[in-house]
TORLUMVO-217583 format. One record per residue: residue number from 1; residue in one letter; z, x, y of N, C-alpha, C in turn. Coordinates in steps of 0.05 Angstrom, whole numbers, plus 5000, padded with zeros to 4 digits. Layout:
<nodes>
{dopa = NUM mardo = A n.z = Z n.x = X n.y = Y ca.z = Z ca.x = X ca.y = Y c.z = Z c.x = X c.y = Y}
...
</nodes>
This chain:
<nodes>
{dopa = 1 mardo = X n.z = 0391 n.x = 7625 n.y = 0988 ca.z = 0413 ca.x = 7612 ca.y = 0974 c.z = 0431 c.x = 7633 c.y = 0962}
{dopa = 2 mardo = X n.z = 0461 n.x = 7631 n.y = 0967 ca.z = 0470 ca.x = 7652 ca.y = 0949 c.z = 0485 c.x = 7636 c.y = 0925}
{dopa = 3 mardo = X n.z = 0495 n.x = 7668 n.y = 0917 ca.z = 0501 ca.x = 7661 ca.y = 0876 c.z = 0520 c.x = 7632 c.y = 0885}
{dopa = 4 mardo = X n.z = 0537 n.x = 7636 n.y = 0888 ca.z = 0561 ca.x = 7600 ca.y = 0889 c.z = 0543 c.x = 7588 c.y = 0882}
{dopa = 5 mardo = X n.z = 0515 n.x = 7583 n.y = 0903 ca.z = 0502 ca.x = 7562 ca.y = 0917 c.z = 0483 c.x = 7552 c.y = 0892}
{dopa = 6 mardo = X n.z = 0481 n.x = 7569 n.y = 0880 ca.z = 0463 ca.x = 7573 ca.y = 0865 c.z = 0473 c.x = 7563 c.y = 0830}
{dopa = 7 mardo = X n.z = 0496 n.x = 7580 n.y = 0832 ca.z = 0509 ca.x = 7570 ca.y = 0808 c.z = 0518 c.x = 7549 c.y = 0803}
{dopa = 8 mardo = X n.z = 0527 n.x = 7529 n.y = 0832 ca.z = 0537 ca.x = 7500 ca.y = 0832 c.z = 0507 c.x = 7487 c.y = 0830}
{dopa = 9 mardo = X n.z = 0487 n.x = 7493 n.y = 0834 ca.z = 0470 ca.x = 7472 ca.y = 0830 c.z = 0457 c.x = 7477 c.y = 0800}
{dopa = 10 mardo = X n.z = 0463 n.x = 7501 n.y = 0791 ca.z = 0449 ca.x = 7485 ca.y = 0762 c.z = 0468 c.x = 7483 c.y = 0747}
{dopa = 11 mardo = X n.z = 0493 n.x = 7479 n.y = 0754 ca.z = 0515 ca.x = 7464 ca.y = 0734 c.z = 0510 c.x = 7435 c.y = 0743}
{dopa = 12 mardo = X n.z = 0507 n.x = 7430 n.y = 0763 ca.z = 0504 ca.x = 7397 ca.y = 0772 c.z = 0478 c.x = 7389 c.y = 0749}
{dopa = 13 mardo = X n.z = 0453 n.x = 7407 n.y = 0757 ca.z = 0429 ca.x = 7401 ca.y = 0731 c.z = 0440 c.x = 7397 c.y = 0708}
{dopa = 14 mardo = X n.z = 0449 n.x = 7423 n.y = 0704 ca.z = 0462 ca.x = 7405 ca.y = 0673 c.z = 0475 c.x = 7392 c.y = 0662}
{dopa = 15 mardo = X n.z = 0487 n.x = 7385 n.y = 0680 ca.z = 0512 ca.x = 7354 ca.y = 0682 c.z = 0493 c.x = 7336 c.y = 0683}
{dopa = 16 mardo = X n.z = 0469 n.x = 7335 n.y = 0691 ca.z = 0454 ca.x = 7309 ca.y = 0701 c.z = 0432 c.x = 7313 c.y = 0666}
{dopa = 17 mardo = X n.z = 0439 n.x = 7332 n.y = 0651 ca.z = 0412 ca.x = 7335 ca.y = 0634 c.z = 0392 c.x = 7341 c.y = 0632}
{dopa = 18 mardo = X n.z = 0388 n.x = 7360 n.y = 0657 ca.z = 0371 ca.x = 7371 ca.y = 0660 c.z = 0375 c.x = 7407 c.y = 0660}
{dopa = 19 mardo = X n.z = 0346 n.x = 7413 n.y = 0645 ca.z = 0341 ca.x = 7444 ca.y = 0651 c.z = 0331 c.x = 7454 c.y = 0662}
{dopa = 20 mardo = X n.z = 0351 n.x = 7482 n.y = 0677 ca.z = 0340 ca.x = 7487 ca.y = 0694 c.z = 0330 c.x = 7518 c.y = 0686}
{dopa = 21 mardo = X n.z = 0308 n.x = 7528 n.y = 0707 ca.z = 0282 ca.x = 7549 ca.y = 0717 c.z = 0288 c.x = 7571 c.y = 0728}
{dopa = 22 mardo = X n.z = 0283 n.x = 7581 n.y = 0730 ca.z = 0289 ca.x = 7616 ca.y = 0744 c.z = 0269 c.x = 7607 c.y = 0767}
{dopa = 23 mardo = X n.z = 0247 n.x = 7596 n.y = 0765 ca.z = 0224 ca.x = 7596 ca.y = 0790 c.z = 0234 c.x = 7575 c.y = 0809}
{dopa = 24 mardo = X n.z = 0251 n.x = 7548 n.y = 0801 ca.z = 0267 ca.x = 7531 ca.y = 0814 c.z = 0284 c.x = 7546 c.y = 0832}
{dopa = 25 mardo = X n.z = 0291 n.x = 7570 n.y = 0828 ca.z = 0312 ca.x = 7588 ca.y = 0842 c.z = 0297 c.x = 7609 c.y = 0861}
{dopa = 26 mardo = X n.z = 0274 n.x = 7614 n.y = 0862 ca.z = 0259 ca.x = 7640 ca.y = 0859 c.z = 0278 c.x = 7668 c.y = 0855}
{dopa = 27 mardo = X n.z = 0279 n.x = 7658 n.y = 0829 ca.z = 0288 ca.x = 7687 ca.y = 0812 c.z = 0282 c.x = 7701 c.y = 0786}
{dopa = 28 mardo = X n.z = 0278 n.x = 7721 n.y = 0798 ca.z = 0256 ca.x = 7738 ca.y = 0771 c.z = 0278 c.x = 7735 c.y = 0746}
{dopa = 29 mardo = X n.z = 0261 n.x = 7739 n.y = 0723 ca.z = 0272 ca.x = 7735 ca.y = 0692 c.z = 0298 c.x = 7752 c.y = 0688}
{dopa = 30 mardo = X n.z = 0310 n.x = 7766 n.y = 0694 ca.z = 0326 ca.x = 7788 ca.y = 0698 c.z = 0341 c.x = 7778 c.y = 0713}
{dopa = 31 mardo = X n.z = 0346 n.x = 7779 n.y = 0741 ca.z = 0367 ca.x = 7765 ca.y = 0758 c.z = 0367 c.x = 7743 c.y = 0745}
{dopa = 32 mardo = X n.z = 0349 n.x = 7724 n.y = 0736 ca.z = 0363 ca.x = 7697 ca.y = 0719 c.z = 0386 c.x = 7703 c.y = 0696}
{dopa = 33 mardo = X n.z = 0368 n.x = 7717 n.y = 0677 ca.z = 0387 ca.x = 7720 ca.y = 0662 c.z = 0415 c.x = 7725 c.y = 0670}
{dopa = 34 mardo = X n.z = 0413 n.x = 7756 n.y = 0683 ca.z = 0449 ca.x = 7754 ca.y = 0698 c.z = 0472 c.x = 7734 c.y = 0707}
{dopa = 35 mardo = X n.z = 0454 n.x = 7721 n.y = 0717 ca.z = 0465 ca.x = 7696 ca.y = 0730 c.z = 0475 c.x = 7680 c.y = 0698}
{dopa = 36 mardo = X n.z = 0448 n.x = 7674 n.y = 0684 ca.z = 0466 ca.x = 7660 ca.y = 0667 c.z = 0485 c.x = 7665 c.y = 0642}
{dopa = 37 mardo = X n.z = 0483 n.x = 7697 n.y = 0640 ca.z = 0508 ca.x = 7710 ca.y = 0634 c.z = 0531 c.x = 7710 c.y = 0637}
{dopa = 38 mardo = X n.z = 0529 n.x = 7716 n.y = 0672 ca.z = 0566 ca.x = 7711 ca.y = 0682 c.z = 0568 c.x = 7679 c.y = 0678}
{dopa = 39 mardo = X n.z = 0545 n.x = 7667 n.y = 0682 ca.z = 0561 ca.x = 7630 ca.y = 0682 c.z = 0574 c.x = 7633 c.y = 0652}
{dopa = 40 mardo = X n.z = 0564 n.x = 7637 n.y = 0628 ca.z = 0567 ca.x = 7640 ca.y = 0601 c.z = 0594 c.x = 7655 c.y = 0598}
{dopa = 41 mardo = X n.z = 0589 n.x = 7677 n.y = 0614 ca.z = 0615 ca.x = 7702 ca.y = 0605 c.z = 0642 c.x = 7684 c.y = 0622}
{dopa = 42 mardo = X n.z = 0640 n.x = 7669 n.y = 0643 ca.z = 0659 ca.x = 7649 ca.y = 0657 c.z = 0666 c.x = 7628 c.y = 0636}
{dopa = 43 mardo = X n.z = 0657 n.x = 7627 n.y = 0625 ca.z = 0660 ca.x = 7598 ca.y = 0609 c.z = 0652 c.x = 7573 c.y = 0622}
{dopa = 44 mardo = X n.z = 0635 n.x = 7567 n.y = 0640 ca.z = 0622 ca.x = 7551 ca.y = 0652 c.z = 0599 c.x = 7534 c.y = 0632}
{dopa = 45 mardo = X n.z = 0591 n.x = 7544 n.y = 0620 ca.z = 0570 ca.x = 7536 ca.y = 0602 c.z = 0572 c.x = 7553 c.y = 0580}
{dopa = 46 mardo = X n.z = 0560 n.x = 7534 n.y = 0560 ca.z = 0560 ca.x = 7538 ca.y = 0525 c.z = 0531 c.x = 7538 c.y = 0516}
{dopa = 47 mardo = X n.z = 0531 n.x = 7550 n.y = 0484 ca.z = 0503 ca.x = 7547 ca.y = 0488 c.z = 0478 c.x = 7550 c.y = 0499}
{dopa = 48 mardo = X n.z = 0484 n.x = 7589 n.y = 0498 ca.z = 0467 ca.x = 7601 ca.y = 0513 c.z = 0450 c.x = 7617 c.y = 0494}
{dopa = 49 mardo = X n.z = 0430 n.x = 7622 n.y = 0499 ca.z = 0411 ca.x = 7652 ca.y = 0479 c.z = 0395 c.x = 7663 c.y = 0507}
{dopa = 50 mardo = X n.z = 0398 n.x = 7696 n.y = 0501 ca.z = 0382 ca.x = 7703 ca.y = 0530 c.z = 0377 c.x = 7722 c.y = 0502}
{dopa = 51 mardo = X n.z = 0345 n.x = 7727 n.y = 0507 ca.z = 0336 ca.x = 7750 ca.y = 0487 c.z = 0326 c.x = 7772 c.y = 0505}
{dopa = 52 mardo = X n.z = 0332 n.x = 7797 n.y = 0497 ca.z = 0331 ca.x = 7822 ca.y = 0514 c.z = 0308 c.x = 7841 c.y = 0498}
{dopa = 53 mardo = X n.z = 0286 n.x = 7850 n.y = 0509 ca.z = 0266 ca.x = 7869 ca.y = 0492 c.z = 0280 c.x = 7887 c.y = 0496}
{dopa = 54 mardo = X n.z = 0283 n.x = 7905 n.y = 0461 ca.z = 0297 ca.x = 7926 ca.y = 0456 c.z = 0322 c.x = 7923 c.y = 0450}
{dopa = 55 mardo = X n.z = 0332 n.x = 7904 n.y = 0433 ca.z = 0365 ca.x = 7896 ca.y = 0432 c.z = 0373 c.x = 7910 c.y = 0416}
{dopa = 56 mardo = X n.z = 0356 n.x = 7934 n.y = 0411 ca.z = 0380 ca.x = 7954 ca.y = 0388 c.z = 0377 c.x = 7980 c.y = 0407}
{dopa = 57 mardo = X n.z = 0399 n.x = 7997 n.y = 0389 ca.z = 0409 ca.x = 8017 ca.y = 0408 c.z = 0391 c.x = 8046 c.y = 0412}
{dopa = 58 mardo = X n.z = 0363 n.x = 8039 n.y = 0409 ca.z = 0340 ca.x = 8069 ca.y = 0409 c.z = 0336 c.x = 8057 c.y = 0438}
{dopa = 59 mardo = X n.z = 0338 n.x = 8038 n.y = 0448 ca.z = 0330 ca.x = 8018 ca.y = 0475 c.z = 0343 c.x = 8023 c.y = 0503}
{dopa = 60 mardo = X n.z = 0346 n.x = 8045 n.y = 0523 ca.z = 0363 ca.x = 8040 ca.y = 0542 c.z = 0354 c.x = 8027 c.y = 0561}
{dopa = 61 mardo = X n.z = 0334 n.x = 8012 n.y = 0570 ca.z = 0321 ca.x = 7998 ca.y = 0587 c.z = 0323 c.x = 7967 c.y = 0573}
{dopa = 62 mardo = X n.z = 0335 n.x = 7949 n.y = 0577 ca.z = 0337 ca.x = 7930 ca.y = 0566 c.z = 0328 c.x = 7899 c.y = 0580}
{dopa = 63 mardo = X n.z = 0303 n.x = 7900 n.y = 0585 ca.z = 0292 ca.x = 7877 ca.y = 0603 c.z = 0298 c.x = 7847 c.y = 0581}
{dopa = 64 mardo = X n.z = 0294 n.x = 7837 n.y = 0596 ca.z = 0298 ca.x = 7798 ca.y = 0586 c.z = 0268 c.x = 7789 c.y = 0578}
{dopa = 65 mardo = X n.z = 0270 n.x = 7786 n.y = 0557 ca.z = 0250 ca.x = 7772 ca.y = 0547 c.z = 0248 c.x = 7733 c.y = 0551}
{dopa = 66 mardo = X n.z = 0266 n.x = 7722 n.y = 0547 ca.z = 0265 ca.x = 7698 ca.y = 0544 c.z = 0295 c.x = 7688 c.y = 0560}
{dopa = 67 mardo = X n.z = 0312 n.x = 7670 n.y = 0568 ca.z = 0330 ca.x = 7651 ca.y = 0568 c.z = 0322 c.x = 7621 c.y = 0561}
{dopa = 68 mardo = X n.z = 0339 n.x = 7620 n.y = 0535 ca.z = 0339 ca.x = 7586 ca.y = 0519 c.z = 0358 c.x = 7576 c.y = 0530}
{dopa = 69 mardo = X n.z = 0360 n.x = 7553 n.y = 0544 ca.z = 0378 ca.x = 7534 ca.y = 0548 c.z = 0371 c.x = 7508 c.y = 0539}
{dopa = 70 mardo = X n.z = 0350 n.x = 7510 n.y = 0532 ca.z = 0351 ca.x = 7475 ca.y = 0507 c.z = 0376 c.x = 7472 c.y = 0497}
{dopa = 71 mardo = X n.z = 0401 n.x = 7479 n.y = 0497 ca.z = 0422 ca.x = 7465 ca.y = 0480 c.z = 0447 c.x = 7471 c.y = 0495}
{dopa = 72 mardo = X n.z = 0439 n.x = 7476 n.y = 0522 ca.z = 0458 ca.x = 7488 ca.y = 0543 c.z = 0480 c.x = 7463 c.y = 0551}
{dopa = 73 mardo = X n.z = 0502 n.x = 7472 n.y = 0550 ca.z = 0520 ca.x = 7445 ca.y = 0559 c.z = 0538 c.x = 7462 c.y = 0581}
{dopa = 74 mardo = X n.z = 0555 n.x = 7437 n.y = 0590 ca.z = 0584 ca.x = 7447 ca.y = 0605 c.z = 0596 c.x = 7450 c.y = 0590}
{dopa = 75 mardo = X n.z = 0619 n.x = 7457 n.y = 0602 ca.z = 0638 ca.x = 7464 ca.y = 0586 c.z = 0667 c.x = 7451 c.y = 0603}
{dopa = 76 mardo = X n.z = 0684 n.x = 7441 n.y = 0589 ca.z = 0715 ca.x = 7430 ca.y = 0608 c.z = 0713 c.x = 7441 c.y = 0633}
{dopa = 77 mardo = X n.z = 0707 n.x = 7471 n.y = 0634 ca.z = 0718 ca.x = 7481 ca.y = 0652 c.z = 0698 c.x = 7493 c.y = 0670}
{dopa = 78 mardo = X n.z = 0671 n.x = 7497 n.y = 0665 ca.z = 0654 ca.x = 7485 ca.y = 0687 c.z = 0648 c.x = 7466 c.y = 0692}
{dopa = 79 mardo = X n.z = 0652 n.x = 7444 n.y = 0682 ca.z = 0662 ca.x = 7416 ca.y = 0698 c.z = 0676 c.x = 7410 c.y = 0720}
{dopa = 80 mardo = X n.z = 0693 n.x = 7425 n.y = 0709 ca.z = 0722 ca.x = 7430 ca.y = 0733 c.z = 0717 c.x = 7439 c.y = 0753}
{dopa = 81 mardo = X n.z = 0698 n.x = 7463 n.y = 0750 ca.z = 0692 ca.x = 7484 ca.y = 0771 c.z = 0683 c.x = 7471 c.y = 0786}
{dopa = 82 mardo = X n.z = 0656 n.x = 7460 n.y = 0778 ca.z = 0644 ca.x = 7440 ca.y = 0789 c.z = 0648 c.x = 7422 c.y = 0810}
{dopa = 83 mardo = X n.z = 0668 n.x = 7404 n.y = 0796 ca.z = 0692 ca.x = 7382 ca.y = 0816 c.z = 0694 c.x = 7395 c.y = 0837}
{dopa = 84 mardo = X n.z = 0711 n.x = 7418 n.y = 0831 ca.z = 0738 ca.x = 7428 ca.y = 0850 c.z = 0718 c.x = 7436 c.y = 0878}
{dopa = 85 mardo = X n.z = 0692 n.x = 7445 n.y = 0865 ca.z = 0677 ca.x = 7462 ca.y = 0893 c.z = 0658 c.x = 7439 c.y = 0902}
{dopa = 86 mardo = X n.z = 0652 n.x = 7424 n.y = 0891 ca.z = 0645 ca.x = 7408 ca.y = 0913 c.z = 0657 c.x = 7383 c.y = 0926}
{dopa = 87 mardo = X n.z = 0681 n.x = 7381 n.y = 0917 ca.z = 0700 ca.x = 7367 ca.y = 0932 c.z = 0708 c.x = 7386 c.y = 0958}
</nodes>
């Protein structure tokens, strides 16, 4: 599956209210997180926490500890995105 493919289907999840998995994707904790970074840094979705071990600056290796999306929404304009690409 690639990123588009990937990114349109868990905006559809979360349109539908549902959350979605890194293992739903098979993608390790790290490439998840990324992913739901740029959706976040896009403005696609709101309502993000990704927690990183080592988030202060003695840390240059900065692995992902967790992604919370319990309170993850769309946003207008991944909505839109949404529409437009799968129309």
């Amino acid at each position: 599956m690639e990123n588009k493919e990937i990114i349109l289907n868990i905006l559809h999840e979360i349109k539908n209210g549902n959350i979605p998995v890194h293992t739903d994707y098979n993608l390790n904790l790290d490439m998840w997180a990324d992913l739901i970074e740029y959706m976040h840094d896009r403005t696609y979705i709101a309502d993000v926490t990704i927690y990183w071990f080592g988030d202060d600056d003695t840390y240059n290796d900065e692995r992902v500890h967790s992604v919370n999306l319990t309170k993850v929404r769309l946003t207008t304009f991944g909505e839109r995105f949404l529409t437009e690409e799968m129309n």
